[in-house]
Structure formats: structure tokens, C-alpha cells
C-alpha positions, 0 to 999 in steps of 0.5 A: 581178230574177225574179218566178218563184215557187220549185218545190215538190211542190205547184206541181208537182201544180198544173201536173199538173192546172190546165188546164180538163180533166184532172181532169175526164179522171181522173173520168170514168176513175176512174168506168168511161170508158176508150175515147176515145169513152166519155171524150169523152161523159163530159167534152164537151171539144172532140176536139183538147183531149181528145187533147191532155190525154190524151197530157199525162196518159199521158207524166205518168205519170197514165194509161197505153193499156190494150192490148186484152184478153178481154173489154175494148177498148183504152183508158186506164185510171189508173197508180196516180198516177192513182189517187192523184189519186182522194184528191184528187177525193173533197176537190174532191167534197166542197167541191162538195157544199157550194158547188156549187149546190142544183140538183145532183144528189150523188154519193156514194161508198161505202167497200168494206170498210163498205158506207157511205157516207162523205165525205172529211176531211183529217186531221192525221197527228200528231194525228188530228183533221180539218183545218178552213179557218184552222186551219194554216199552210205552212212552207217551207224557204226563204221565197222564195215 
């Protein structure tokens, strides 16, 4: 009898980033790193483990090599998937604020279109309204979880 879990597009996007540095990785470029030595000082990962997710996250589809231009030195910049991801970090920031500890400094982020500043919800698609601890429930197609 196999004990292996079914595949499902959320185990798929756990396995994307469930290692110690990526999402670490994806913040530290969506925050304006890009060369390799800009993202190493950013997340402090060890050189070999750095080069190793960098390489996972590029053949993932996540981050891409940023070929030289005016003005700009080679690097890694995010795919559009990697930008996604940024919806995913805002949620993380946001549990952060309020589990993270007293002793740490926010980041805030600011909404271009507004000019405010803002904190980010998940909301029901149908309904409108914010998502809260308690208030859903995971249907499957199959039940062999």
C-alpha cells in the first residue's frame, strides 16, 4: 500500500518553494536585487545553496537570466510566474506583521494607482468578502488525500 499523497496544483506550488531560500530569493528580487552578489547579501544563504535554488527557481520558470543592457548588469529578474508569487509574499507579510515578533521593523507597501498604503486580503471570488481562519473548507474531486 502507498502512503504518497495525490498531486494537486497546491502540493505542486508547495514543492516550487518549500525549501529554506526561495521564497527568500523571490523577495529579495522583487525588492530591486538582481545581480548574484546583490542577492546573496540580501538572503545570506550559503554560495552553493544560493546557486542551487537560483538554478531551480530559472529552470521552474520563476526567475529568468537578465542578459546585460544599457544601463543594467547582467542578473535575475522575475518571469511573470515570479511576479505572481508576489501575491503570495504580500499574504506571508501579512501573517508576519502579526506573528512575526514586537522587535521588527514593517515593510509597508504602497498601492501605485492610490498612493496608500494597504495590507492584503484574500477575498471570496463570489461574494466579495474577506477570507478569515475557520470560515472554508478544501473540496476535492477525489477524497484520497
Amino acid at each position: 500500500m502507498e502512503n504518497k499523497p495525490k498531486r494537486d496544483s497546491l502540493a505542486a506550488a508547495l514543492d516550487a518553494v518549500s525549501d529554506r531560500w526561495s521564497l527568500h530569493i523571490v523577495r529579495a528580487v522583487a525588492f530591486g536585487a538582481s545581480r548574484y552578489t546583490d542577492i546573496l547579501r540580501a538572503v545570506g544563504a550559503p554560495r552553493d545553496v544560493l546557486s542551487s535554488r537560483l538554478r531551480k527557481l530559472t529552470a521552474s520558470g520563476i526567475l529568468r537570466p537578465r542578459s546585460p543592457e544599457k544601463g543594467r548588469l547582467a542578473g535575475y529578474e522575475l518571469t511573470q510566474k515570479g511576479r505572481d508569487l508576489g501575491q503570495v509574499v504580500l499574504v506571508l507579510k501579512r501573517w508576519g506583521d502579526a506573528h512575526g515578533g514586537d522587535d521588527l521593523p514593517p515593510v509597508d507597501f504602497i498601492h501605485d494607482v492610490c498612493g496608500e498604503v494597504f495590507v492584503a486580503e484574500v477575498h471570496c471570488r463570489a461574494c466579495g468578502k474577506p477570507i478569515r481562519s475557520g470560515e472554508f473548507s478544501v473540496h476535492r474531486a477525489s477524497q484520497d488525500c
